[in-house]
C-alpha positions in Angstrom: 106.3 112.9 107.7 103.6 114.7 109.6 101.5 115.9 106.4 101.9 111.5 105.9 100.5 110.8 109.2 97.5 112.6 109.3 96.6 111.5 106.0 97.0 108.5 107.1 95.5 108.9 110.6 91.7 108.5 109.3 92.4 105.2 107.7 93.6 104.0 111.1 90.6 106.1 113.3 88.4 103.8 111.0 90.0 100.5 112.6 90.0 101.9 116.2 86.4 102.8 115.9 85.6 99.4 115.1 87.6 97.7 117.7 86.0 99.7 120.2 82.8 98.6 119.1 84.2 94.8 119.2 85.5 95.5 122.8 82.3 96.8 124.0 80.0 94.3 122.3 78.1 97.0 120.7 79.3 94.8 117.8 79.2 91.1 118.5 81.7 88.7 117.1 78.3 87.6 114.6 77.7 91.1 113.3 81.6 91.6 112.1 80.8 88.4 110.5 78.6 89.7 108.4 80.3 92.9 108.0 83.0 90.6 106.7 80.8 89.0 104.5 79.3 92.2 102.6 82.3 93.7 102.0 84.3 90.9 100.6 81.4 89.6 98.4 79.9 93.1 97.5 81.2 96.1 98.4 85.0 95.4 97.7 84.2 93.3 94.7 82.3 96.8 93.3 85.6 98.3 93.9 87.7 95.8 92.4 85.7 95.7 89.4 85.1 99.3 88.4 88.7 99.9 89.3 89.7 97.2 87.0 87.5 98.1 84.2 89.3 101.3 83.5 92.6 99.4 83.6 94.7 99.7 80.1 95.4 95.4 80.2 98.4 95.1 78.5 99.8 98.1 80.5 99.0 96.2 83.9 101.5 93.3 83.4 105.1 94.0 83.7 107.4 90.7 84.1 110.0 92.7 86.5 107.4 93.7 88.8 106.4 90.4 89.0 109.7 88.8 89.0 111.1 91.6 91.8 108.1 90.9 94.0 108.4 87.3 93.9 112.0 87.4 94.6 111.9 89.5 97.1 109.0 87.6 98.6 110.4 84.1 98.9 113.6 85.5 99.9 111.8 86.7 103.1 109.5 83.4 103.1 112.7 81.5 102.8 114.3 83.3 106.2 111.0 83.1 108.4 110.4 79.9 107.3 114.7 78.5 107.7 114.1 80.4 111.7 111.1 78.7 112.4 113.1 74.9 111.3 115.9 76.3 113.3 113.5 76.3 116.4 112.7 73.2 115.6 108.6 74.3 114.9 107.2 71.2 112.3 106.8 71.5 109.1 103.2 73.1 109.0 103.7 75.2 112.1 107.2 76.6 109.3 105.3 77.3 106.7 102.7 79.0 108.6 105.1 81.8 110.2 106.6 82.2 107.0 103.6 83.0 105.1 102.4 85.3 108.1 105.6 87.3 107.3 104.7 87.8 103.4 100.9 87.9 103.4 99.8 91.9 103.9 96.3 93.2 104.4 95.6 94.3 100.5 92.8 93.1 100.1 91.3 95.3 103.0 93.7 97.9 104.0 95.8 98.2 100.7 93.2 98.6 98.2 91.2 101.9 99.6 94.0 103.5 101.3 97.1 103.2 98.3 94.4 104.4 96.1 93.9 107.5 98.1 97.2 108.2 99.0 99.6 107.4 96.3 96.8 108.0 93.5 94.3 106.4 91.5 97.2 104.8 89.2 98.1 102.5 92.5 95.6 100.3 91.9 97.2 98.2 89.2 100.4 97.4 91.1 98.3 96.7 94.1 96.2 94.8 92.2 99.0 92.7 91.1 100.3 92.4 94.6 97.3 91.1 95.7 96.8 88.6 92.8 100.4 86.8 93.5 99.9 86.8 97.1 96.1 84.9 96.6 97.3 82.2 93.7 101.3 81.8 94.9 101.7 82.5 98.3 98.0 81.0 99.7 98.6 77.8 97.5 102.3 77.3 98.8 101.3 77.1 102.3 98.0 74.9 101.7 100.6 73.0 99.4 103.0 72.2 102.7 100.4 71.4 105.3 98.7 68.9 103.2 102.6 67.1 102.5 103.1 68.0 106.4 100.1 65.8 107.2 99.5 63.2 104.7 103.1 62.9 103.0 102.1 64.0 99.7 100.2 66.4 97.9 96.9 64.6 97.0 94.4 65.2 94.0 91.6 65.8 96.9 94.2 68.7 98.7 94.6 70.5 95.1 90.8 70.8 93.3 89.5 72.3 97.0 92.4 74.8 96.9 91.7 75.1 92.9 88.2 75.9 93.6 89.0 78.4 96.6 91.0 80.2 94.3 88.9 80.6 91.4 85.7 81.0 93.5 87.5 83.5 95.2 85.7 87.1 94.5 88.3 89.8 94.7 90.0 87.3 91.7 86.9 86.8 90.0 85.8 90.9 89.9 89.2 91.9 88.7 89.6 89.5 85.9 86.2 90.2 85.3 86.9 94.0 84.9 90.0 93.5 83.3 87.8 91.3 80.8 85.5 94.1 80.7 88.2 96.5 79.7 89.9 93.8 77.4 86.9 93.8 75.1 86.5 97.8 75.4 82.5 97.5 76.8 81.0 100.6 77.5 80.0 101.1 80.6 76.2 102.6 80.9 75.4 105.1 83.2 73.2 103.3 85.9 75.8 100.5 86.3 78.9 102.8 86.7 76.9 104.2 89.2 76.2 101.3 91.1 79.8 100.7 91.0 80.6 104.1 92.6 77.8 103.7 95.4 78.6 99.9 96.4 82.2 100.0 96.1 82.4 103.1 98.1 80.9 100.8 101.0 83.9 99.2 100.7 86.7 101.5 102.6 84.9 102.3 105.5 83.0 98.8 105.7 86.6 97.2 105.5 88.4 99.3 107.8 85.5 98.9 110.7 85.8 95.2 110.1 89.2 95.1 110.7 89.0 97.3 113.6 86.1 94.7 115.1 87.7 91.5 114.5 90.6 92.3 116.5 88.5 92.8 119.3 88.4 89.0 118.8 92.2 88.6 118.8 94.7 87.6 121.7 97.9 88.9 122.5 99.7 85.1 123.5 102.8 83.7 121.6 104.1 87.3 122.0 107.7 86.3 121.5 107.6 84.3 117.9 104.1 87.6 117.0 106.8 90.1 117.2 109.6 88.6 115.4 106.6 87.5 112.6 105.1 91.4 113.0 108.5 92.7 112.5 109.5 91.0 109.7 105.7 92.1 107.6 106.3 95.7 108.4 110.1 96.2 108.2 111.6 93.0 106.5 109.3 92.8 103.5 109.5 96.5 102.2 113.0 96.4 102.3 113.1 93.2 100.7 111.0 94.6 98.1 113.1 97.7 97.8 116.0 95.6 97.2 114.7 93.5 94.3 112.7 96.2 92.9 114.8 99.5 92.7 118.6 97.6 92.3 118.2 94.2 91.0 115.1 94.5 88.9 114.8 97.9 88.2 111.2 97.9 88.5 109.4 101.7 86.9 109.8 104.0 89.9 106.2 104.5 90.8 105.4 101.1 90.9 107.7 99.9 92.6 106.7 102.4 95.4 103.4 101.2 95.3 105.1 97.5 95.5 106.8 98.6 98.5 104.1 100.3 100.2 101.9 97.1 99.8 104.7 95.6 101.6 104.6 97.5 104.4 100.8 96.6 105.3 100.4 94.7 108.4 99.3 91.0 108.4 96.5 90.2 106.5 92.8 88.9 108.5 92.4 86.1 106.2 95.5 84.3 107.6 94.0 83.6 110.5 91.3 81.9 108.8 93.6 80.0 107.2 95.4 78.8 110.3 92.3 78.4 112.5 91.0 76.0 109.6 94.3 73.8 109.4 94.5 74.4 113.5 98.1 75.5 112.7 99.8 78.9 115.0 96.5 79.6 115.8 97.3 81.5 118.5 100.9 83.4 117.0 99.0 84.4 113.9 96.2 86.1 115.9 99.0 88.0 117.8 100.7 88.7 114.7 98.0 90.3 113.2 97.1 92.4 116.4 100.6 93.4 117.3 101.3 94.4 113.4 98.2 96.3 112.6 98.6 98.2 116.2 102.4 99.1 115.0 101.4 100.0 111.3 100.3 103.3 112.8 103.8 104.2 112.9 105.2 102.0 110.3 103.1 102.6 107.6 103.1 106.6 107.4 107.2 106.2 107.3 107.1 103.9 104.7 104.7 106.2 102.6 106.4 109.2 103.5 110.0 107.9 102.6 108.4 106.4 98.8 106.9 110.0 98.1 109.5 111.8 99.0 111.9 109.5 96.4 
C-alpha cells in the first residue's frame, strides 16, 4: 500500500502545486484558462493520438467491457439520480448529481497516471472509459435538461450536442490514431517525435491545471458534495467490480484498469457543464474539490487492492 502511495504521491504533488499557485494568484483564474486550453487542444490530444496509433483496433473493442461498464454505470446513475427525486431536487438538478457520481477525471487525471502506473497497455481500457463517458453519459444529461426545460428533446438541443461531441478533440485524436493504426501508416521519425515532445506536456500541464482551477472552487452544498464525492470514489469501483469480475467476466487486467478509472475523482469538465445549464452549480464545484482532495487516499487503495489481485 505504501510502495502505491508514493507512486502515486507525485501525480497528486503536481495538483497541489498548482492550487497553490491558484490560491496565491501567482496564477490568475485567466492563465489556468489557458493552461486548460493548451493541454486539451494540444498537448493531451498528442498523447491521445500517439497512444492510439500503436493500438492493435480490433483488439481494443471488447463487448463485455463495454456492456460491464455501462451496467455498472447506470446502475450507480440510476441510485444518485432515484436519491436526488427522493429529495425532491427537479428533474435537471437529478440528472446533474447523478452524472457527477459517474463522470471521473480521465481525460486529465486517468490518462497520464493509469499509463504509468498499471502500464502502457492501460491506455486502451482507459481509452474506452473515457469514450463512453464523452458520447453516453455527457449526451444523457444534456438529453434531460433540455426535456427538463422545454418538454422535449428538440432538433436545435441535439445537432449543438452532436457537434460538441464530434468537435470534441480528445474523440477526434483517438479515432484519428486508431484510423492511423487501422490503415497501418508508418509513422516517420520527426512526427513520432513531435508526438513524444507535445504529448509529454500533457501530464504535468494537466495535473497543474487541475491543481489551479480548484483554487477557483467552493466548499458550499457540503452535505449533497459528500454524498456525490462518496459515491465517484467508493460506489462506482465497486459497481464496476461487480459487473466486471462476476457478472461479465470482463479479462482480468482490464477490468482493473476499468475499475481504477472508476475510482478517479470528479471530472473538471462537469462543472462546465453545470455552470453553462446554471444547474448544482455550486454542489458540483464542491464535489469536485471535496473528491479530488479525498482521492489522495482513495485512489492509492484502489490501485493497490487491483495490483495485488
Amino acid at each position: 500500500m505504501l510502495e502505491i502511495f508514493l507512486k502515486t504521491l507525485p501525480f497528486f504533488l503536481l495538483i497541489g502545486t498548482g492550487w497553490l499557485a491558484g490560491m496565491t494568484r501567482f496564477f490568475p483564474a485567466e492563465a489556468t484558462a489557458w493552461l486548460t486550453k493548451f493541454v486539451f487542444y494540444f498537448a493531451l490530444s498528442a498523447m491521445l493520438f500517439g497512444f492510439a496509433a500503436r493500438l492493435d483496433v480490433q483488439e481494443l473493442f471488447d463487448p463485455a467491457f463495454v456492456l460491464a461498464y455501462l451496467t455498472g454505470t447506470l446502475a450507480l446513475w440510476v441510485l444518485a439520480f432515484g436519491l436526488a427525486k427522493w429529495r425532491r431536487l427537479p428533474l435537471d438538478q437529478a440528472a446533474m448529481e447523478a452524472h457527477v457520481a459517474v463522470t471521473g477525471n480521465t481525460g486529465f487525471l486517468g490518462v497520464p497516471m493509469l499509463a504509468v502506473l498499471l502500464g502502457a497497455p492501460a491506455i486502451g481500457p482507459v481509452m474506452m472509459v473515457l469514450t463512453i463517458d464523452l458520447v453516453v453519459f455527457s449526451a444523457l444529461v444534456t438529453l434531460l435538461i433540455a426535456i427538463a426545460r422545454q418538454g422535449r428533446v428538440r432538433l436545435a438541443t441535439l445537432m449543438p450536442l452532436v457537434r460538441g461531441i464530434l468537435a470534441n478533440p480528445m474523440i477526434v485524436s483517438m479515432v484519428a490514431g486508431l484510423l492511423w493504426a487501422r490503415l497501418r501508416l508508418p509513422m516517420p521519425a520527426p512526427a513520432a517525435e513531435f508526438l513524444s515532445i507535445l504529448g509529454a506536456a500533457a501530464t504535468p500541464g494537466a495535473l497543474f491545471a487541475i491543481g489551479a482551477s480548484l483554487a477557483e472552487r467552493s466548499a458550499e452544498r457540503l452535505g449533497p458534495a459528500i454524498w456525490l464525492s462518496g459515491a465517484k470514489l467508493i460506489l462506482h469501483p465497486l459497481a464496476l467490480a461487480l459487473t466486471a469480475l462476476i457478472l461479465f467476466r470482463v479479462e482480468p487486467y482490464a477490468a482493473g484498469v476499468m475499475i481504477a478509472a472508476a475510482s478517479l475523482p470528479v471530472a473538471g469538465n462537469v462543472y462546465i457543464l453545470a455552470q453553462h445549464f446554471r444547474v448544482g452549480v455550486h454542489r458540483v464545484s464542491a464535489a469536485i474539490l471535496i473528491s479530488t482532495a479525498a482521492s489522495i487516499a482513495t485512489v492509492p487503495a484502489v490501485i493497490h487492492w487491483i495490483t495485488k489481485g
